[in-house]
C-alpha positions, 0 to 999 in steps of 0.5 A, spaced: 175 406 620 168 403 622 167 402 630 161 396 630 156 397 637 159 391 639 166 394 640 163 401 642 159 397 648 166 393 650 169 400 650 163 403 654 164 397 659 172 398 659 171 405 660 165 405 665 168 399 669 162 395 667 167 389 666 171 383 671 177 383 671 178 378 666 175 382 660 178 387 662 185 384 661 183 381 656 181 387 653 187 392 654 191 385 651 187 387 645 188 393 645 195 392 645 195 388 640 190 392 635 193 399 636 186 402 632 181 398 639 186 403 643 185 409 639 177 408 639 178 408 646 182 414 647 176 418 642 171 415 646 174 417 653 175 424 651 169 424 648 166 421 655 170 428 659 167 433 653 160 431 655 162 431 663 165 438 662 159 440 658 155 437 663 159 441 669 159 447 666 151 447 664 150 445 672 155 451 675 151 456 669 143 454 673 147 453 680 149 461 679 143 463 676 138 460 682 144 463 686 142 470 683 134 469 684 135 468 690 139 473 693 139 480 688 131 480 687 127 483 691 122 478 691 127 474 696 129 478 701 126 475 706 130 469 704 136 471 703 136 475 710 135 469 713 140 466 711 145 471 712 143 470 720 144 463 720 151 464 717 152 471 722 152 466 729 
């Protein structure tokens, strides 16, 4: 099963919503009709969510890590200690 760039990019405007209406209709009655479109679609959405989650994760990993700098060395003390007094008032 050989996805072309031009399905792969009307898939991305129908998940993305980059489409009008219109195509999107006439996209979900293919997808109807050709029950591999549909299945290309759901591969591609999942992979979307795959990449977000990994991206998230990635994200949560430098937050705690800038997180930890900042308030467990002593190098920041002082910060943290400021910041801390913003939250006791």
């Amino acid at each position: 099963m050989k996805t072309s760039l031009n399905e792969l990019r009307l898939i991305e405007d129908y998940l993305l919503s980059h489409s009008e209406d219109g195509e999107n209709c006439l996209f979900a009655a293919k997808m109807i009709l050709q029950p591999q479109l549909g299945e290309q679609v759901y591969w591609q959405k999942k992979t979307y969510q795959v990449v977000e989650d990994y991206g998230r994760k990635q994200l949560k990993m430098e937050i705690e890590k800038i997180h930890d700098t900042l308030f467990n060395t002593v190098k920041h003390q002082t910060f943290r200690q400021r910041i801390m007094r913003m939250f006791n008032k």
